[in-house]
C-alpha positions in Angstrom: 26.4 131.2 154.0 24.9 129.1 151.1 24.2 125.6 151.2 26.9 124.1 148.8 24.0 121.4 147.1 22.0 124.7 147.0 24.7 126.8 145.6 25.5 124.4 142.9 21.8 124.5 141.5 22.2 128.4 141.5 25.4 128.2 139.4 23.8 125.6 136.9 21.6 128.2 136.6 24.2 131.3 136.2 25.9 129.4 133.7 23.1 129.5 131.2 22.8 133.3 132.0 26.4 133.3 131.6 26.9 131.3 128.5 24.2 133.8 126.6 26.3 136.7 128.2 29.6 135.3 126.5 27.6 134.9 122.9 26.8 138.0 123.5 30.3 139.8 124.9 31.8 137.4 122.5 33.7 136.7 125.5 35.7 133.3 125.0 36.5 130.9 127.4 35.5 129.1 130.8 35.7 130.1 134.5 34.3 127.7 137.4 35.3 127.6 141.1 35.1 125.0 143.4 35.7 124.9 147.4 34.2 124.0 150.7 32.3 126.9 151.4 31.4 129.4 148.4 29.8 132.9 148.6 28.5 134.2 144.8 26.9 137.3 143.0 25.8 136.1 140.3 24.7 139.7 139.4 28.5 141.1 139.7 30.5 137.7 139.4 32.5 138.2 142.7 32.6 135.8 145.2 34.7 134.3 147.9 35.9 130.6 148.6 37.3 128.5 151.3 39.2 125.3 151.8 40.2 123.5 149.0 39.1 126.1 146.4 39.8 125.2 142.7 39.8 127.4 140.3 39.7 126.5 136.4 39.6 128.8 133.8 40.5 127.7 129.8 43.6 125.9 129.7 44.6 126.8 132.8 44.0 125.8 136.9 44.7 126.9 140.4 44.1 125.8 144.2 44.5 127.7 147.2 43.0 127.4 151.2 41.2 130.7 150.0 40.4 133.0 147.2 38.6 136.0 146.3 37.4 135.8 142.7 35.0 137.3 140.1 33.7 134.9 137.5 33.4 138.0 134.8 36.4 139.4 134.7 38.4 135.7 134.8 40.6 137.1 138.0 41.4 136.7 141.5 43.3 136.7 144.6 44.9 133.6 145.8 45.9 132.8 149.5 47.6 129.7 151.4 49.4 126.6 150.0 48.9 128.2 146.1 49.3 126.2 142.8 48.8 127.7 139.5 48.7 125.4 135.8 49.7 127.0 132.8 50.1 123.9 130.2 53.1 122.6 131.1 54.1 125.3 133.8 53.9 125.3 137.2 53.8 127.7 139.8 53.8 127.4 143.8 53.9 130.5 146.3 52.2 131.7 149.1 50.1 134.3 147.1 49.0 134.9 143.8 47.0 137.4 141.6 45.2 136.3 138.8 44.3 138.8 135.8 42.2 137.1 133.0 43.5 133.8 131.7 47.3 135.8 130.7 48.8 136.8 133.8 49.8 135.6 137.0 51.6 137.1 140.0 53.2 135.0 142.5 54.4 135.6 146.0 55.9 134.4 149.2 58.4 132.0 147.9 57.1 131.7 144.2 58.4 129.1 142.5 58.2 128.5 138.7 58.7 125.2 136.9 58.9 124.2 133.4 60.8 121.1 131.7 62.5 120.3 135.3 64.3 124.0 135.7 63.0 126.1 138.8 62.9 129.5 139.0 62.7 131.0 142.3 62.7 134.7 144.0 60.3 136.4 146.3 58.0 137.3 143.4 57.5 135.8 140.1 55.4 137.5 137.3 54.5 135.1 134.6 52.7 136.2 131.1 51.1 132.8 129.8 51.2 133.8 126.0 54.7 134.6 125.9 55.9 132.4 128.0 57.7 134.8 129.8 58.9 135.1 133.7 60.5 138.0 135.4 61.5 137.9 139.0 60.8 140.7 141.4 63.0 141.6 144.2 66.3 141.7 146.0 67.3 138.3 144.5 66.5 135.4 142.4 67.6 132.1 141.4 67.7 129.6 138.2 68.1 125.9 139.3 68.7 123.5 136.3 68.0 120.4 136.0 71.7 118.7 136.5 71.7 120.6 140.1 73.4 124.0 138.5 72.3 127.5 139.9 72.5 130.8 138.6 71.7 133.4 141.2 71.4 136.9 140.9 69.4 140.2 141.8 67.1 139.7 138.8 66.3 137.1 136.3 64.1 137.4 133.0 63.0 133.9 131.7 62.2 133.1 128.6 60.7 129.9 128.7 59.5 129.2 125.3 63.0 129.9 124.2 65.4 128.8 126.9 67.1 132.1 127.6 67.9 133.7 130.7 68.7 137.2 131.9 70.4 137.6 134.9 71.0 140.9 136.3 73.2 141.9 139.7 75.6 140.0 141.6 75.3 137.0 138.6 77.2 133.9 141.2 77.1 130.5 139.1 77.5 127.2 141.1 78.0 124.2 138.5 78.6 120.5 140.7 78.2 118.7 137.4 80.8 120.6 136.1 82.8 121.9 139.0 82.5 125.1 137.7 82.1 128.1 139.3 81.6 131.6 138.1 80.4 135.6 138.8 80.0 138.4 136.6 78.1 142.2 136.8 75.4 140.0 134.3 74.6 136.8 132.5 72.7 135.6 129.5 72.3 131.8 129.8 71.0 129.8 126.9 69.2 126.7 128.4 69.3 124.2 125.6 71.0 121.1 125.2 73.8 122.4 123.4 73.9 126.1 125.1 75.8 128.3 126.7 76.3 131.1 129.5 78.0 134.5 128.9 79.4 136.5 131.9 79.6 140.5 131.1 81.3 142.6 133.2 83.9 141.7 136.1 83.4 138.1 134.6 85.5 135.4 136.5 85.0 131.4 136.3 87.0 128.5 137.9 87.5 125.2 137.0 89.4 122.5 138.4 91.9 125.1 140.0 92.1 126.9 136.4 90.8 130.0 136.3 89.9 133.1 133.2 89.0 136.6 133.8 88.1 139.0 131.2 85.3 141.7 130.6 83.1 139.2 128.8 83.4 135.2 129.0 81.8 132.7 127.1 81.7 129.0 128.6 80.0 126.1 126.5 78.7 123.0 127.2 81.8 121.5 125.6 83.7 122.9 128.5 85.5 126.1 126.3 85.6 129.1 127.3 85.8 132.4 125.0 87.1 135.5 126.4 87.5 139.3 125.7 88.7 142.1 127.0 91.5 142.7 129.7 92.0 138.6 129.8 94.2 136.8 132.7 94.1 132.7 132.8 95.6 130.6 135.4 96.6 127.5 134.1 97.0 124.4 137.2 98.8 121.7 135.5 97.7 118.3 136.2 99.9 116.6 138.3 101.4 113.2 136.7 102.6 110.5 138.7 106.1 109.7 139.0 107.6 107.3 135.9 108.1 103.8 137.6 111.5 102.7 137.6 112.4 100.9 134.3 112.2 96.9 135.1 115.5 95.5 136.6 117.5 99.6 137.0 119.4 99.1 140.0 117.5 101.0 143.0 120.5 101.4 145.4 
């Protein structure tokens, strides 16, 4: 095991050897680890770190109990208590994979946050560039931030332009709205002024009223589009009863 004050004076070192390296590689970017105890080749870049490990690389940073890693290549294997920065996203789990500064995988209860919604599934795989999340599994689920959920089998997320893809068993919970909804799949536009359409076997209740239809459209604005083999069920509002007109005799 290497003394940690010891260890630091050998990476001070490295990272000159490094920095000429990168001119030289032209490869861009930084990559420094942090934990309580560090083992390092500075020859092949791989090394291992425990407790508190951080890991920062560009723009983005990570902590973990534990983590293999390899300073050349920018990747790494996270394990325990996991968090993962990516700008403005954020990603918790149990384990991750890290593969240069573009892609993470997360598992064990990944979680993925951006702009307040959550997206959660057994597995998460997040490309940094794009923006994009895809969840990996038997089942998966988009939490927004007014409490709403859209669970399915499958969800693609693209972040950088608020659209979801859900895929299997699409079940829509709405509180806020007390909506609820299910269809075969679901494209869900995230914006402020967005919208979700059910495809296939789509069905959505509200208030006791209910549309069905091979394709449904619902809005912010609380209107629903339909198409294809339609059936509404309309539930009145009950009134209350006129109050007798002053002075009609009652008896």
């Amino acid at each position: 095991m290497i003394n940690t004050k010891k260890l630091l004076l050998m990476l001070a070192t490295a990272a000159i050897s490094c920095s000429i390296a990168a001119t030289a590689f032209a490869a861009p970017g930084k990559f420094s680890v942090k934990a309580d105890e560090l083992e390092y080749d500075m020859q092949t870049g791989e090394g291992k770190g425990k407790g508190h490990v951080v890991i920062v690389q560009d723009e983005g940073k990570a902590t973990a109990n534990y983590a293999i890693f390899n300073s050349k290549t920018k990747s790494g294997n996270l394990i325990g208590n996991v968090m993962v920065y990516k700008n403005d996203v954020q990603i918790t789990c149990g384990e991750a994979t890290l593969t240069n500064e573009e892609y993470v995988s997360a598992f064990g209860g990944a979680i993925v946050i951006k702009e307040g919604k959550r997206l959660e599934a057994d597995r998460v795989d997040y490309y940094k560039s794009t923006e994009f999340a895809e969840t990996v599994g038997g089942w998966a689920r988009l939490t927004d931030t007014d409490g709403s959920t859209l669970n399915a089998g499958k969800i693609d997320y693209d972040m950088k332009n608020g659209v979801a893809n859900a895929y299997g068993g699409v079940n829509i919970d709405s509180p806020a709205r007390k909506l609820t909804a299910t269809a075969d799949k679901a494209i869900y536009e995230t914006k402020a002024n967005g919208y979700v359409e059910l495809i296939g076997n789509a069905h959505a209740t509200q208030d006791g009223n209910s549309v069905t239809g091979d394709k449904l459209r619902l809005t912010n604005s609380n209107v629903a589009v339909a198409d294809g083999n339609v059936k509404i069920i309309y539930v009145p509002e009950e009134r209350p009863a006129q109050a007798a007109s002053e002075g009609q005799d009652l008896a």
